[in-house]
C-alpha positions in Angstrom: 0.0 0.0 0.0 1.4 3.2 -1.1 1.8 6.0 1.7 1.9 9.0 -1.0 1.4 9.9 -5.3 3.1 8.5 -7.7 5.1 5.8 -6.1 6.7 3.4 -8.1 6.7 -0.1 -6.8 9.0 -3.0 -8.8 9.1 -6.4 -7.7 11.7 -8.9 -9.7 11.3 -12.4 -10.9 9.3 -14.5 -13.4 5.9 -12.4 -11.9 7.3 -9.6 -11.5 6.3 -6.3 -12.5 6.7 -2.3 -12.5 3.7 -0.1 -11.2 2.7 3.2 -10.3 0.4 3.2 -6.9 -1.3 6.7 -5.6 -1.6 7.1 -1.7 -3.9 4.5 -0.2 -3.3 2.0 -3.6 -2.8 -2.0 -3.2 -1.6 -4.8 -5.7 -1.6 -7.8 -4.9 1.7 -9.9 -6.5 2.3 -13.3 -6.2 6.1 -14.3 -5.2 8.3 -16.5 -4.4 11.6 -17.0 -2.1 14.2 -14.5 -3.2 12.1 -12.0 -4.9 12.4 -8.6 -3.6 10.0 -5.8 -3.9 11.7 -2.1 -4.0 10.2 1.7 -4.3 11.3 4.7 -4.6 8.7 6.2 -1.8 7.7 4.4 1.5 4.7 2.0 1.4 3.1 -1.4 3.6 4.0 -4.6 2.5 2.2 -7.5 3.7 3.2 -11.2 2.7 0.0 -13.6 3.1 0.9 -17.3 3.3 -1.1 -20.9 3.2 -1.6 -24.0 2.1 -3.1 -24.7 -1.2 -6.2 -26.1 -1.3 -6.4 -25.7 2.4 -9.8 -23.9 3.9 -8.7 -22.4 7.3 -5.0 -21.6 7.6 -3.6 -19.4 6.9 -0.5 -16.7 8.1 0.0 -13.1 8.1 2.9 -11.0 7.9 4.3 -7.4 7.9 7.4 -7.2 5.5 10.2 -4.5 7.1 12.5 -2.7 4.9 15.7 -4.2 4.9 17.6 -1.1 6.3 15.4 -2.1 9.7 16.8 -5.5 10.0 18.9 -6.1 13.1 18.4 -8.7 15.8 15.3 -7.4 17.4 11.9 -8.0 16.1 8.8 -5.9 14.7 4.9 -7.5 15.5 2.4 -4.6 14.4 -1.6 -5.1 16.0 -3.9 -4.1 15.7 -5.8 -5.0 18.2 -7.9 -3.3 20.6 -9.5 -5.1 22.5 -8.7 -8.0 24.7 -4.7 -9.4 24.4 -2.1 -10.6 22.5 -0.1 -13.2 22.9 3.3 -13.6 21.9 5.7 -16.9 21.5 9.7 -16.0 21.7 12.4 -18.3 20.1 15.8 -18.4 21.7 17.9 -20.2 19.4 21.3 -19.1 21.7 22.7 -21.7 24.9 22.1 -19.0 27.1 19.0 -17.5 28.7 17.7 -14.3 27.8 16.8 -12.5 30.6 14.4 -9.4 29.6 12.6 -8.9 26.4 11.4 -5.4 26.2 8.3 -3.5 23.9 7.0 -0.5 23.7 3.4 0.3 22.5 2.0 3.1 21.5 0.9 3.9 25.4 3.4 2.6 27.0 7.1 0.8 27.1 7.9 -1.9 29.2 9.7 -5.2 29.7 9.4 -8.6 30.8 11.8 -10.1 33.1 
């Protein structure tokens, strides 16, 4: 989803392609591992997985650009009411002993 005019969105690959989204504009582009989508004016990305042929599952994601990776991790929700939950992986020996957040309303961590 583009965030302003005129934004040029590419996305590389045998189903790739080269658009021009206005503010609030989606596509929808089918991809595969490797592929990497690039634009020369901030948008959303959102990569939606599943099994084919499959009624209920399916999963989520918010894509982050690259520039953001490090070893810390981004969850948007949007949810308002009731809670979320959240599952950690710690692939190290040792423990980890505080995972922080921060929310719109508040920061805080979990010891």
């Amino acid at each position: 989803m583009a965030g302003s005019d005129n934004t040029t969105v590419t996305v590389d690959g045998p189903n790739g392609l080269i658009t021009s989204l206005n503010r609030g504009e989606t596509i929808v582009v089918r991809v595969n591992q490797g592929n990497t989508v690039t634009s020369d004016k901030p948008v959303q990305a959102q990569f939606i997985t599943g099994d084919i042929n499959e009624q209920y599952e399916m999963r989520w994601y918010s894509l982050t650009p690259t520039e953001w990776w490090l070893d810390g991790y981004y969850a948007p929700v949007a949810e308002e009411v009731g809670s979320t939950g959240f599952w950690f992986y710690n692939p190290g020996a040792t423990t980890i002993a505080t995972v922080s957040f921060q929310s719109m309303s508040c920061a805080s961590q979990i010891r």
